[in-house]
N, C-alpha and C positions, 0 to 999 in steps of 0.2 A: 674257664666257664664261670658266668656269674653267676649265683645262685644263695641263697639264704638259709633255708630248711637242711637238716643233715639229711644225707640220703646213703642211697649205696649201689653197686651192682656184683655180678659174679662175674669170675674169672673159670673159665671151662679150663681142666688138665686134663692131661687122657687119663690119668690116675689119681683125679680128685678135684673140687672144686673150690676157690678162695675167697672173700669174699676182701671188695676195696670199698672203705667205708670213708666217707668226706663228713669232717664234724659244721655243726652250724655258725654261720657267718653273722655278725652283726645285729644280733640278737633273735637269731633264728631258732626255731626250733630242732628240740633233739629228737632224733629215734625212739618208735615205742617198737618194742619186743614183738606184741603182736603181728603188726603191721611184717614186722618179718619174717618170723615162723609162716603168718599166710600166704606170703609171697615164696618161700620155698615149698610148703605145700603144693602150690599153683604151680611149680617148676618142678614136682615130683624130685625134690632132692628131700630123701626121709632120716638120714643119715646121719645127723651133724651133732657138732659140738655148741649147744643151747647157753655154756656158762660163759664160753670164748666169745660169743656172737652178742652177748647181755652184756658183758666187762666191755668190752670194746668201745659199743653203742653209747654209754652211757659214762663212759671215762674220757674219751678219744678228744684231746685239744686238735691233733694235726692227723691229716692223712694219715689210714694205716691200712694193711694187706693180711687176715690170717688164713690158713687156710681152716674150713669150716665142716669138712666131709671128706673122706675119703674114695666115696663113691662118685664117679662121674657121669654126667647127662648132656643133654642137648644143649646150644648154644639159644641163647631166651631174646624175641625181640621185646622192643618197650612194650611196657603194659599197661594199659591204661583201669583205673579203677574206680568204679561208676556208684555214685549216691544221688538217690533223689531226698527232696527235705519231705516231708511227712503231708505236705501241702498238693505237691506235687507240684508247685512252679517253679523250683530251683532244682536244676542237676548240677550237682559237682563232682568234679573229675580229679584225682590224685596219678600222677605219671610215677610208673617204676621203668628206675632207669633197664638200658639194653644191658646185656651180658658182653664181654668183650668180642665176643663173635656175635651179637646178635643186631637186628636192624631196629630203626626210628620209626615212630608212625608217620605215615602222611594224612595230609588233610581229609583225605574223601575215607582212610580207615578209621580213622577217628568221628566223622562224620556215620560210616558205616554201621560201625561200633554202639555207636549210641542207638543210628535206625534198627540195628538187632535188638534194641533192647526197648523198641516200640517208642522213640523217645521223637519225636517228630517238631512242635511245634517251639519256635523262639529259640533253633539254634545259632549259637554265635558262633560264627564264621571267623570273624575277626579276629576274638580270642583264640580261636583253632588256630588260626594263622600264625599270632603272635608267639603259640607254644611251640611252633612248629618249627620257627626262626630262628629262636633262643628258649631250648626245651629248661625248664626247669625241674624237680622230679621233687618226692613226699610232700607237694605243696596244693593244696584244694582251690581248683578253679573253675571257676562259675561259666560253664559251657553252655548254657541254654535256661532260658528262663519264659515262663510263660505270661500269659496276658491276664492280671488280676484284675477281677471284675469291677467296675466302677460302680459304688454303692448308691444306692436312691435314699431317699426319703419318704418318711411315713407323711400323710395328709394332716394337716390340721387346722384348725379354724381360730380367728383372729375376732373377736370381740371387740365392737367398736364402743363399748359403756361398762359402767364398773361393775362385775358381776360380783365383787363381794359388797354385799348391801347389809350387812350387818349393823344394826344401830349404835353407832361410836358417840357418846354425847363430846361434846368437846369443851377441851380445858378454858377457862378465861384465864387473864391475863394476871387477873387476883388469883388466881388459883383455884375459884371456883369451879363447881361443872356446870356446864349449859346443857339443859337437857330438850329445850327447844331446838337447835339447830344439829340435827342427829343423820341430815344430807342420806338419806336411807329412800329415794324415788332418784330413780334412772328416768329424767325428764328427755323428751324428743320431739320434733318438730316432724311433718308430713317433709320425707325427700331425705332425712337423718339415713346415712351408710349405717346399718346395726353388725353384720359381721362381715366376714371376707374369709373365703375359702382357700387356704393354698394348696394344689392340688398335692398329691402322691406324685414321686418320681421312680419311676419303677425301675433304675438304674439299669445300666448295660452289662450285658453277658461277658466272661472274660473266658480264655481256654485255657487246662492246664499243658505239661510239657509233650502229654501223650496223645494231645489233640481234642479231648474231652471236653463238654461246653463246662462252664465254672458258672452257676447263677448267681444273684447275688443275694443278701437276703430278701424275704419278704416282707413287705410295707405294706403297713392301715391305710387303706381307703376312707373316705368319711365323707359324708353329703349334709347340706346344712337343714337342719330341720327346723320349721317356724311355722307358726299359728295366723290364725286370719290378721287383718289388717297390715299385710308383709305382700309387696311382691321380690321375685329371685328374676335375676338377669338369665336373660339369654343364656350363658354358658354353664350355667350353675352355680358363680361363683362369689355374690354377692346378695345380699339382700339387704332391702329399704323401706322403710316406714312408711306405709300410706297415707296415716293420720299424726295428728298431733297430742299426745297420750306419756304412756310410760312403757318401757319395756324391762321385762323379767326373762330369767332364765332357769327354768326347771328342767332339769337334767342338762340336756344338749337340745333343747327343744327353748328357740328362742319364741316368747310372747307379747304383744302388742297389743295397750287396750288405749282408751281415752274415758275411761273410767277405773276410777284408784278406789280400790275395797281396802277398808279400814275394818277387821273384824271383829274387834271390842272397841274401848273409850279410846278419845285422844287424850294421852298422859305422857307422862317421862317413857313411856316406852316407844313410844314413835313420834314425838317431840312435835313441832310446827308442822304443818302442811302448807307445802305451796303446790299447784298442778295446775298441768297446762288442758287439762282434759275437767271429766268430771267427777265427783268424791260420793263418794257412797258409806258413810260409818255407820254400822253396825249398834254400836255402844252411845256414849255421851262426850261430850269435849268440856274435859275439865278446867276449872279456872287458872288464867295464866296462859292457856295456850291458842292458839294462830290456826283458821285453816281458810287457805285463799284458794279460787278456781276459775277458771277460765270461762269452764263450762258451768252447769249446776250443782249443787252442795245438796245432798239427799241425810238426814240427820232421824236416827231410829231412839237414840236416845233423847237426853236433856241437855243443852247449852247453857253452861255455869256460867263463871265471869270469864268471859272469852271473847276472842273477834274472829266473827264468818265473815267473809266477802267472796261473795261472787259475781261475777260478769254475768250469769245466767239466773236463776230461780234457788230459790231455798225453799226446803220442805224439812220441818223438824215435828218429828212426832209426838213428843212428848213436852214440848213447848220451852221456853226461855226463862230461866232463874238469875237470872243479870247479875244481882247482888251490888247493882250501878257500877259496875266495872264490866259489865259485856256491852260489845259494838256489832249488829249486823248490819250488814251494807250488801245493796244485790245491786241490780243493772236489772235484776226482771223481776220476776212477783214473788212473795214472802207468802208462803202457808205454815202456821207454828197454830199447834195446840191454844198456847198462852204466851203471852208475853208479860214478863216482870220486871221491874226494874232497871229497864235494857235503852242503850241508846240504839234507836233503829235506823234508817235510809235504804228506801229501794224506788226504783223507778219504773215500777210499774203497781201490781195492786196488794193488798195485802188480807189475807184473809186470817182469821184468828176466834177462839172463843173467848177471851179476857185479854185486856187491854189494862194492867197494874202500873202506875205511877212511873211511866217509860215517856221518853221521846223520841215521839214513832209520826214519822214525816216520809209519805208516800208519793208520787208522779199520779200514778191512778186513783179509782176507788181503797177504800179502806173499810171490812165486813167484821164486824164484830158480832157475831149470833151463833147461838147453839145454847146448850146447857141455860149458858150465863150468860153471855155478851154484854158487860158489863166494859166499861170505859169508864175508868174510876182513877184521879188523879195525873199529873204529869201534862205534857203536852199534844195534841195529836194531831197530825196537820194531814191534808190529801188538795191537792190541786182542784178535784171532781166532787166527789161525794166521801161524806162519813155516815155510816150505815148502823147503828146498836142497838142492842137492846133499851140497855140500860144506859145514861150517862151522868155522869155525876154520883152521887150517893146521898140517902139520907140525911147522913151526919153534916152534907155541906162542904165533903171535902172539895177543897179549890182543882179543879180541873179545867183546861182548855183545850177547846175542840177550834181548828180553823180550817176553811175552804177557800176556792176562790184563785189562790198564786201557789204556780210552783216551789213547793218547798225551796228545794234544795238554788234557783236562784234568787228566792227571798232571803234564805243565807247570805249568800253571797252579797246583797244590795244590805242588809245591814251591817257584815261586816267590812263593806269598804267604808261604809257611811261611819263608822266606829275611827276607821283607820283615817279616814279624813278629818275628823275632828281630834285626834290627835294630833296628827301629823299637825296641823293648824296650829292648835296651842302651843307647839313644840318651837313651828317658826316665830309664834307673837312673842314665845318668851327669847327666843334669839335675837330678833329685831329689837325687842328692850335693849339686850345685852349691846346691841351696835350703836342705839340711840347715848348713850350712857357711854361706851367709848369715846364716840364723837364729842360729847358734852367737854371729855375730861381733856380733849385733846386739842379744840378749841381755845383752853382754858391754859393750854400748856402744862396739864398735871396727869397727861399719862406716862405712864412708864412705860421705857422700852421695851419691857419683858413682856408686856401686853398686845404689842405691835402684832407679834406671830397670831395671838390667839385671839386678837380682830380679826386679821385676812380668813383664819380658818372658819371664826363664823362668819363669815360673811361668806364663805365658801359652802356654809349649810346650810344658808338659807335658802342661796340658787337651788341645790339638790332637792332642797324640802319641794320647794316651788315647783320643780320637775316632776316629782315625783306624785306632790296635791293633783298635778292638772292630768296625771294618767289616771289619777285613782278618779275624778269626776268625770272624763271621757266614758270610762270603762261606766261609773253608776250610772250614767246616763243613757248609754247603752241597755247595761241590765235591766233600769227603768219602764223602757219600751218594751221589754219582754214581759213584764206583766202586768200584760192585756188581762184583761177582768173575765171569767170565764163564767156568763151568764146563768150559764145553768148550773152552777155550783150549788152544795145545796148537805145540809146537818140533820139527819133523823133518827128518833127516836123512837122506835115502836113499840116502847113501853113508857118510861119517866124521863127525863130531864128535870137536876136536881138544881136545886141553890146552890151556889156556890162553883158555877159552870159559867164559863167566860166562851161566847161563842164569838167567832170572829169570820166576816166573809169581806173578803177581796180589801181587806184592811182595815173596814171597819167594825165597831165589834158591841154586843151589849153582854151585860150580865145579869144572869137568872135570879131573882130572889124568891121566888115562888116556884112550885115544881109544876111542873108541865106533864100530862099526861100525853100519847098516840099522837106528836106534833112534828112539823120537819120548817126548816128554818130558809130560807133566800133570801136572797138582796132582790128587791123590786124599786127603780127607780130610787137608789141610792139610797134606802132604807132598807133594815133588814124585820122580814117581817116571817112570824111566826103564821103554822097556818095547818090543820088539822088533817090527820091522814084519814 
């Protein structure tokens, strides 16, 4: 017989019982004491010698035979010895062997055995078979096992933007901190994926060995929750940006606006703004810092030396302290308190109560009135109308008011005309430099080493040449765009001082006497003054 585990069986006498003990093979296990005392309990032999049956078990290298009682019993078939694990999906079976007169189990009692004992679901057969072939005995075999339930998954949702927006200033590369680029707005476009749902898998039911359902555990549910400007797909399982804005997430409750609230100043604590929607600050935007928008810029405090730009409107409450280092630039109309200092541009109109030593170049009208309306130094340009109070000042400070040409391509046409007359001088002093080669080479006195650094100017010159006749296409171009706009026109509804250079559609005079309630036009290529 092959077999591993030590085991044993009884030997029936009519006059006592013995017991034939096989020690363990090949690194089998030995007999425990227990395991045999209950098995003679379970064979009602109460009788025995406990020190003989201990010595034996626990010394024995080879076969041995003692006898163990004096009293004799019945002859014992195999017994089979039944555990479940504490789970209930594993039963295992321990074989005691037959007594020398007793029988083997078969299949269907080993089958039975277990069904006695409610044991029903995932028995092996096969194993049964296998024991049944070549029985082996004190060795645990996995007779039946049940269906462990396959485990689900809890739901959870997948964010499609950084939800920790913590303001991180970031390092430069000197080691300094950048407290402008602090990447703290979760920017989005109309049609942006913002989350994604994975649902709950509520996993499948498994049964233990006695046929009982086994569930698995139980999983969170979770639905995605979002604020206006969000539609959610059909299934529930996505949501999308309807606008072009920023989104936040407070709690699990995703938000969407196209307006960015700034609750106090723009400083080192929420660095540059850039947004694709539109800005609403609370506070002031201190000197040194950025804020750009898509939409309009709504401004509750003061603009230090700063740069606003918006695609849309600016509106600043408390007016512009420039310190000539602030830039605002719109795309539509400019309403500020005051303006100081400040280089302006917007392309549409601009309304304001003071007008201080700024250059402030408008598309549309330009209103200076309230309080003061005072336009006192710097430059002030409007394509249409310039409307103030007051212009100029007693004292003669130098100010200029101009009508008449688009600012911002009157820029442009002086500074090609800048860039052309460089460029120019640039080629006449290269064309010296070739004339004066030629001369020396002529002459047989130039040097070789010269050769290269003729061909390259001469190589500069073409580019120059290139480059003159896009910049004159282009002035000639922007030329045609300013058309003279008739009804342009400078008023004062109180003084016009000395020291006021008024300019329309190019041409220009200067005040030296102050002008009371007058407004200024070009009539017939003249600019004439003429009484409100």
């Amino acid at each position: 017989m092959e077999y591993t585990n030590s085991f044993f069986n009884l030997i029936i006498h009519e006059n006592g019982v013995s017991m034939r003990i096989y020690p363990p093979k090949n690194g089998g296990e030995r007999l425990v004491i227990e395991d045999v005392t209950n098995y003679l309990a379970y064979c009602k032999v109460d009788d025995y010698n406990l020190k003989a049956i201990n010595d034996a078990i626990t010394t024995c290298e080879e076969e041995v035979t003692i006898v163990i009682s004096n009293d004799t019993t019945y002859p014992v078939d195999e017994y089979m010895d039944i555990q479940v694990s504490p789970d209930k999906m594993t039963v295992f079976a321990r074989f005691f062997a037959p007594s020398d007169k007793g029988g083997y189990m078969s299949e269907k009692e080993i089958i039975r055995d277990l069904q006695a004992k409610k044991i029903s679901e995932g028995i092996d057969e096969e194993a049964i078979k296998a024991h049944v072939m070549h029985p082996e005995f004190m060795k645990s075999i996995i007779l039946a096992k049940g269906t462990k339930p396959i485990e689900g998954h809890d739901a959870s949702i997948e964010y499609m933007f950084n939800v920790d927006r913590k303001a991180k200033p970031q390092l430069n590369e000197d080691g300094t901190v950048d407290f402008h680029r602090l990447n703290n707005i979760s920017h989005i476009v109309a049609g942006d994926v913002l989350a994604v749902l994975n649902k709950e898998d509520l996993g499948t039911s498994g049964v233990d060995v006695y046929g009982n359902e086994v569930k698995p555990r139980k999983v969170e549910k979770m639905k995605l929750r979002y604020g206006n400007n969000i539609k959610i797909s059909e299934d529930g399982t996505k949501i999308t940006s309807m606008v072009d804005g920023h989104v936040t997430l407070d709690g699990d409750r995703v938000s969407v606006s196209n307006v960015y609230n700034v609750p106090a100043d723009v400083d080192n604590s929420t660095g540059d703004i850039e947004y694709n929607g539109s800005v609403t600050i609370k506070g002031s935007v201190l000197t040194g810092f950025m804020v750009r928008a898509k939409g309009d810029i709504e401004i509750f405090g003061v603009v230090e030396g700063a740069t606003i730009v918006a695609e849309g409107d600016i509106i600043i409450h408390r007016g512009i302290s420039g310190m000539n280092k602030s830039k605002i630039v719109s795309r539509g109309n400019l309403v500020s308190k005051f303006i100081e200092s400040a280089n302006v541009a917007v392309g549409g109109y601009i309304e304001t109560d003071t007008i201080l030593h700024s250059m402030v170049s408008a598309k549309g009208d330009i209103y200076v009135r309230g309080k003061n309306g005072n336009i006192i130094g710097g430059n002030v340009r409007s394509t249409t109308l310039i409307e103030a109070t007051c212009i100029g000042s007693p004292m003669g400070t130098t100010t200029c008011v101009e009508v008449g040409s688009d600012p911002a391509i009157m820029d442009r046409v002086n500074k090609i005309k800048k860039d052309i007359t460089e460029k120019t001088a640039e080629k006449e002093k290269l064309t010296q430099m070739i004339l004066l080669y030629n001369k020396r080479k002529s002459q047989g006195k130039l040097e070789t080493s010269k050769i290269p650094i003729m061909a390259a100017t001469a190589k500069n010159i073409l580019a120059l040449d290139e480059e003159i006749s896009k910049l004159s296409e282009q002035y000639e171009k922007d030329t045609d765009l300013l058309a003279e706009n008739v009804n342009a026109k400078i008023v004062a509804l109180h003084n016009i001082y000395q020291g006021t250079k008024v300019t329309i559609s190019g041409d220009y005079i200067l005040i030296h006497d102050s002008v009371a309630r007058c407004q200024y036009k070009k009539v017939r290529a003249e600019i004439k003054a003429t009484p409100l």
